[in-house]
C-alpha positions, 0 to 999 in steps of 0.5 A: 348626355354628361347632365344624365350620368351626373344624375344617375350614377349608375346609368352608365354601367346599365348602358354598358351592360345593354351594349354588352347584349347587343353587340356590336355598338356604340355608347355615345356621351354627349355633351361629356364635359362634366361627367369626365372632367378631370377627376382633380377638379371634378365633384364626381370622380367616381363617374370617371373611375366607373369608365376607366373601369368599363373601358379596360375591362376591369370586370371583363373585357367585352370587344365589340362595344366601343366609346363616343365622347362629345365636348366642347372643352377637350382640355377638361376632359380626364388625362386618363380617358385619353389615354390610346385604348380608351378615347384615343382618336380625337377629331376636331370640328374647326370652324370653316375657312372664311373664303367658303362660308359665302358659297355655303350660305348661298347653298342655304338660301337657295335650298330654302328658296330665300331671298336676301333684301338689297341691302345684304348679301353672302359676303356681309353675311359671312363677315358676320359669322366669322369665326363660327361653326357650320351648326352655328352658321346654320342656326343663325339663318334659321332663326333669321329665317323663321324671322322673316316668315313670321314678319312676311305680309304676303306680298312676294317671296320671303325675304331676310333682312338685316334685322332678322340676321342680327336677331339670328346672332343675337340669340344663337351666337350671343344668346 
């Protein structure tokens, strides 16, 4: 993760020197919002010259050893990084079309054999999540969920209300 490379500025050359004896692989940096930001506005350029240096091979360059980034802020990321050799595919994860999230949250709820009390429903709960990723839709059911289990008297199946979905949003969207 970006947090652990800003912790030890050398692990990413370890890694690269692990990947290099166990080739063919990937390095995967998650959440690389700070690690590669633009050097201008970074408080650790040298982390970035390290990966411009590592992805061209300054030293050698070694096939078979290919860059992951993850980050939810693309823009910060240094210009250089995105350069074609280096990051140059980007793929974007949007936000499903609000007409499918109905049909995907009553997937859930059937896969987890839930219920939704009288007064709630796939469409209320879509307008809910408008706007939101698939991880954050699924996070706000569980969290409903796991709501709904601890509330649950026993008395029939378990049931999502209003107040658990509302919870759900609370701390997963809005935390």
């Amino acid at each position: 993760a970006g947090p652990d490379l800003l912790a030890d500025r050398d692990k990413i050359t370890k890694l690269y020197a692990e990947a290099k004896d166990i080739r063919p692989t990937l390095i995967f940096i998650d959440e690389a919002d700070d690690a590669l930001r633009d050097r201008q506005y970074s408080s650790s350029p040298d982390l970035t010259n390290r990966m411009l240096a590592l992805m061209d091979g300054v030293e050698e360059k070694v096939k078979d050893v290919v860059f992951i980034a993850a980050t939810n802020h693309p823009d910060q990321i240094d210009s250089a990084l995105l350069r074609a050799g280096r990051f140059t595919e980007k793929i974007e994860f949007s936000p499903p079309p609000q007409d499918q999230v109905p049909r995907f949250v009553s997937n859930w709820l059937k896969g987890k054999g839930v219920m939704l009390a009288p007064d709630l429903d796939a469409w209320e709960i879509a307008k809910m999540l408008e706007g939101q990723t698939i991880a954050n839709i699924e996070g706000v059911l569980q969290y409903a969920l796991n709501q709904a289990i601890h509330d649950h008297q026993g008395n029939g199946g378990v049931v999502i209300r209003m107040a658990d979905m509302n919870s759900g949003l609370k701390v997963v969207v809005n935390g």
